[in-house]
C-alpha positions in Angstrom: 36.4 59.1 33.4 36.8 56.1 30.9 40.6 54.6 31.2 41.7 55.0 27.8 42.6 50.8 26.9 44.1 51.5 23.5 48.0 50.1 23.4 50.4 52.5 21.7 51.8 50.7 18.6 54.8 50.6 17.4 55.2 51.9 14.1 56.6 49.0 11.3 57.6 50.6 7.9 57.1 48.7 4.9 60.4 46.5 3.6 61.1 44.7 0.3 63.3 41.9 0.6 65.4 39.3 -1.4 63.8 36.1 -0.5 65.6 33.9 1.7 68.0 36.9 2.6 70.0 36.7 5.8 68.2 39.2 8.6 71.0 41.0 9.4 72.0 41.4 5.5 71.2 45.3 5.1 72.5 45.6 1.4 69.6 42.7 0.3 66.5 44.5 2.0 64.7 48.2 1.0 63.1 49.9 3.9 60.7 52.9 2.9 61.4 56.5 4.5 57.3 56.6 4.9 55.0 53.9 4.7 52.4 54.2 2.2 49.2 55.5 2.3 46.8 53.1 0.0 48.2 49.1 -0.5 47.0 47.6 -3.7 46.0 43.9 -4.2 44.3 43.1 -7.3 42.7 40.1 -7.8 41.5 38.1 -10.9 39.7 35.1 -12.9 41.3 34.2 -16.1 38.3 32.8 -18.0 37.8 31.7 -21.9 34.4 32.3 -23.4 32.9 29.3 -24.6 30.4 29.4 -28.1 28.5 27.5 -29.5 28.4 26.7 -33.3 25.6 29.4 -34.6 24.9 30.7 -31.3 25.3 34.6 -30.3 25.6 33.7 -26.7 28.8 33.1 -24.9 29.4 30.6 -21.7 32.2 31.4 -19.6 35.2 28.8 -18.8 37.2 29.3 -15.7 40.7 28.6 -16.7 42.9 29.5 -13.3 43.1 32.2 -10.5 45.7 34.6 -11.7 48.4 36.1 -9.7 48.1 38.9 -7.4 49.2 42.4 -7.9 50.4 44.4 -5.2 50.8 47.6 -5.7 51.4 51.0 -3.7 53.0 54.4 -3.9 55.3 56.0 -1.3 58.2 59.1 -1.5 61.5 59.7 -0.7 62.4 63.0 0.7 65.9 64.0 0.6 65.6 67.7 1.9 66.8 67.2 5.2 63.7 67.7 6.9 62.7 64.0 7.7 65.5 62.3 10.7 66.1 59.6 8.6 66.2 60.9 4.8 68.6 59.3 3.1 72.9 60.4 3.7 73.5 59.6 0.4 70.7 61.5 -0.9 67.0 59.6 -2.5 69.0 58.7 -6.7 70.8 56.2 -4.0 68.1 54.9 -2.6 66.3 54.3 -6.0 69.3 52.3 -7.1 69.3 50.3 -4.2 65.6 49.4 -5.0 66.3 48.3 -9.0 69.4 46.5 -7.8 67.0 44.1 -5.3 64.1 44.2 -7.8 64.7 45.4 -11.2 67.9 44.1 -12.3 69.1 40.9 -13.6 70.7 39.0 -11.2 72.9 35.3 -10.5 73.1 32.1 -12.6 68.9 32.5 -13.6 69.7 36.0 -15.1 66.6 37.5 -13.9 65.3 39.8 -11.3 65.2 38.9 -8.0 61.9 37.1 -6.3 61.1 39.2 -3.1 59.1 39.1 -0.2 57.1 42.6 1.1 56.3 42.6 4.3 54.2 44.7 5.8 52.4 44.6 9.2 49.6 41.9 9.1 49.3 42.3 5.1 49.8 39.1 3.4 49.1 37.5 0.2 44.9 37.0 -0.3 43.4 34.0 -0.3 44.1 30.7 1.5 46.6 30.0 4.0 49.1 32.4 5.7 50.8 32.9 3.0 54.2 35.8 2.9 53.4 38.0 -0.3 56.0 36.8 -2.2 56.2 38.6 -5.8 58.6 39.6 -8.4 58.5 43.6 -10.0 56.2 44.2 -13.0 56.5 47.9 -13.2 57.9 51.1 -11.4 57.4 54.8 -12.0 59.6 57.4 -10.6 58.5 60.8 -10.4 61.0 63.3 -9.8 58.7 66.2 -7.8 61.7 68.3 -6.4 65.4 69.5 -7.1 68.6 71.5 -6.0 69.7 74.6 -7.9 72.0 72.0 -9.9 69.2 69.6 -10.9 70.1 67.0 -8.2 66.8 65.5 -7.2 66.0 65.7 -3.7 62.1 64.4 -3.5 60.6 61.8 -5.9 56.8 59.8 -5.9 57.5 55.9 -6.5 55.0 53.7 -7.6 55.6 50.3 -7.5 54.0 47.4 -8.9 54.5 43.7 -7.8 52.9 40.0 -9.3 52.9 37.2 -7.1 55.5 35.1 -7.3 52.9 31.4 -7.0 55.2 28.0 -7.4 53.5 25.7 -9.4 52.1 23.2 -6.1 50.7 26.4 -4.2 48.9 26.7 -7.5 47.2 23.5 -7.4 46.1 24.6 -3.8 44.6 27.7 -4.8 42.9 26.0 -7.4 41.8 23.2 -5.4 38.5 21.6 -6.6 38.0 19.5 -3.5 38.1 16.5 -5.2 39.3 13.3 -3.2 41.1 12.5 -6.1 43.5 15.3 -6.0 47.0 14.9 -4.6 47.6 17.1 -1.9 50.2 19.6 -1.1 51.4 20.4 2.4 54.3 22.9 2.5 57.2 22.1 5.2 57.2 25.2 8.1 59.6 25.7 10.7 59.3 23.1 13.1 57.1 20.7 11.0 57.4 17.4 12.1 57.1 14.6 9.1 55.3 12.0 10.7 53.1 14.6 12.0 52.1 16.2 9.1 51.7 12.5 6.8 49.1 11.7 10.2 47.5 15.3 9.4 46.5 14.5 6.3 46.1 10.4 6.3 45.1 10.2 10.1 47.6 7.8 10.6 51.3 7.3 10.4 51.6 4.0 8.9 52.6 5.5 5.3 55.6 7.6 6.3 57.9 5.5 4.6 55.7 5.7 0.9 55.5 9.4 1.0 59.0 9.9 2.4 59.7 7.7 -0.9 57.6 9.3 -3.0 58.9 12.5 -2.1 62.3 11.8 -2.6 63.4 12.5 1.1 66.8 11.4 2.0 65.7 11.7 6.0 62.3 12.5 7.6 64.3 14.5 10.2 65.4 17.1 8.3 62.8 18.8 6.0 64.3 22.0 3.7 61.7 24.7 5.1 59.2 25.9 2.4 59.4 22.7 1.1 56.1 21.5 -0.8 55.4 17.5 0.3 53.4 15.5 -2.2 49.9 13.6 -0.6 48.9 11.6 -2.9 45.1 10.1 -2.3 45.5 7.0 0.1 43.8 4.0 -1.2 45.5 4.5 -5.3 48.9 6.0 -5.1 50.3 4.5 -1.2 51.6 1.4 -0.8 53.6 -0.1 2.0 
């Protein structure tokens, strides 16, 4: 008989996080009861038609790759019969989710940018990129209640757009053209003189883009970080 080869898997539910929050900071991360069955990610092309003066046709002009969407749909059962539904019953954990997504929060007086994580799942395109996304929409759907109208099951749907900085934009968008500056983004144990020989195949020109980045030390680099690489031969000089 056939030894059976597949690994059991441990099961990883779906979490919504503040970005940049602490690991062990419970009250700044949203942990579904189930994971979801379908996961969302809708892509787009923002494009302008172009016409021509007395002409019925139409050209099309790419303009820019548009965010991502993520969205997906999971419950929250607060009948008793899942082991870990919710102690302070599922109105709790909805509040807990608009307070890390949907309300307004700190100085900026806006909602929260998140990360979603997820398995494998991460944001389409190039690179390895975390989905990180702020909410665009959220429907709750109340399915089941107590004798005293305390709901006790609800549907969520949940909408996210992709939270792109500006640089990461220009990446997506890249035209290959040696005449575009590059971006490289600082990862956890990123070396600068590694990454400027990356990308100029030598490391002779530290010190220009250490300058023109504005980097008060080459040693310590602020992780997620995006680093400026301009062309060589117009915008480096020693």
């Amino acid at each position: 008989m056939a030894e059976n080869n597949i690994t059991p898997q441990q099961l990883e539910k779906l979490t919504i996080q503040i970005k940049g929050a602490a690991k062990d900071d419970a009250s700044k991360r949203f942990t579904v009861m189930f994971n979801p069955l379908t996961f969302a990610q809708k892509m787009e092309i923002e494009q302008a038609d172009v016409q021509g003066t007395g002409s019925t046709g139409s050209a099309k002009k790419y303009l820019r790759i548009k965010p991502v969407d993520f969205s997906f749909e999971f419950i929250l059962d607060g009948t008793g019969t899942a082991a870990d539904a919710p102690a302070e019953g599922i109105v709790s954990e909805i509040n807990k989710l608009l307070t890390i997504c949907y309300h307004l929060e700190g100085k900026e007086h806006k909602p929260n940018t998140v990360e979603i994580l997820w398995g494998k799942l991460k944001s389409p395109g190039k690179g390895d990129r975390v989905m990180e996304a702020v909410f665009k929409s959220v429907d709750v759907n109340y399915t089941l209640f107590q004798p005293d109208g305390t709901p006790i099951r609800a549907k969520i749907v949940a909408v996210f757009s992709e939270n792109i900085p500006l640089l990461t934009q220009e990446q997506l968008d890249d035209k290959q053209s040696p005449d575009l500056t590059r971006f490289m983004q600082v990862k956890t144990g990123s070396k600068f003189p590694l990454m400027v020989n990356s990308e100029y195949k030598t490391q002779k020109h530290c010190i220009s883009i250490a300058r023109i980045n504005k980097l008060d030390s080459m040693r310590r680099l602020a992780e997620g970080k995006y680093l400026r690489m301009p062309p060589y031969d117009k915008s480096v000089t020693q």
